[in-house]
N, C-alpha and C positions, 0 to 999 in steps of 0.2 A: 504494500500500500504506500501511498506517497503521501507523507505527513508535512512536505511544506517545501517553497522553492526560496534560490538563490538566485543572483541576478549578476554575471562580470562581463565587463569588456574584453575583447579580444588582446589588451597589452596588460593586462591585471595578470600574476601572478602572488596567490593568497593562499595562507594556510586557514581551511575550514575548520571549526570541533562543532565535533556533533557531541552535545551536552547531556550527559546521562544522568546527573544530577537529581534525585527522588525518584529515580523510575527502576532503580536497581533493589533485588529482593534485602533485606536485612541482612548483614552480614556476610554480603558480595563483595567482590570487586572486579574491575575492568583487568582481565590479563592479557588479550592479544586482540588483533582485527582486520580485516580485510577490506579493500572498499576495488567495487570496479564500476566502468562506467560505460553505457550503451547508448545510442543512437535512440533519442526518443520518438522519433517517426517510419526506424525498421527495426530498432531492437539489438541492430547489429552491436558489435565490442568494439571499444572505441578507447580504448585507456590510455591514446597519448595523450588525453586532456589530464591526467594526473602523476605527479611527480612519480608517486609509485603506488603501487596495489595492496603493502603496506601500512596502513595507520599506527598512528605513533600514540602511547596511550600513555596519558599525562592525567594523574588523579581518576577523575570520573567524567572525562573527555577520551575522545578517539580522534583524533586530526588527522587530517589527508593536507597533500599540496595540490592546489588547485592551478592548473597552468591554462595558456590562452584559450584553445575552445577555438571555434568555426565562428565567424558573426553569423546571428540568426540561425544557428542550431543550437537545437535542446538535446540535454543529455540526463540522462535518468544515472544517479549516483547509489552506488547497494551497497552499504554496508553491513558486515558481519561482526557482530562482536561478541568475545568469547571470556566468558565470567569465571571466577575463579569456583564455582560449583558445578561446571562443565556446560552450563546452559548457553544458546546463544540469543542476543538479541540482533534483532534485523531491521535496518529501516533503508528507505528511500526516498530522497531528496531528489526534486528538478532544480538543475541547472540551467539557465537560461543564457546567451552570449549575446553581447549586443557590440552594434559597430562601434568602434571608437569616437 
């Protein structure tokens, strides 16, 4: 499901956190994560839009780098995040690119 969109330029290069902050079970924590990114109009894999496929996990954030993007393409952002009780949580952000 896509729970909410972002908006950059095509010369923006920005690190996202996706903020986990109360949404984690009691006595969790964020230990690894994944994030990749597809073509929101065929789905296709598109992951030069980010630095890496990696997220970096800082407290109860997960951060991707977000690099230029196409103007006027959307990209659907899927993160996988993996808790220290083995559970994963999932979400998905649109990215939206605008001309400079």
């Amino acid at each position: 499901m896509i729970t909410d969109y972002i908006e950059k330029t095509t010369t923006e290069t920005w690190v996202f956190a996706l903020k986990y902050e109360g949404r984690l079970p009691v006595g969790t924590t964020l230990v690894s994560g994944t994030v990749g990114a597809t073509l929101a109009n065929t789905s296709v894999v598109d992951n030069a839009v980010l630095g890496s496929t990696t997220t970096t996990i800082v407290g109860t954030e997960a951060r991707a780098t977000i690099l230029a993007g196409v103007s006027s393409q959307d990209y659907h952002l899927s993160f996988k995040t993996t808790l220290s009780d083995g559970s994963v949580l999932e979400d998905t952000i649109l990215l939206k690119v605008a001309d400079t």
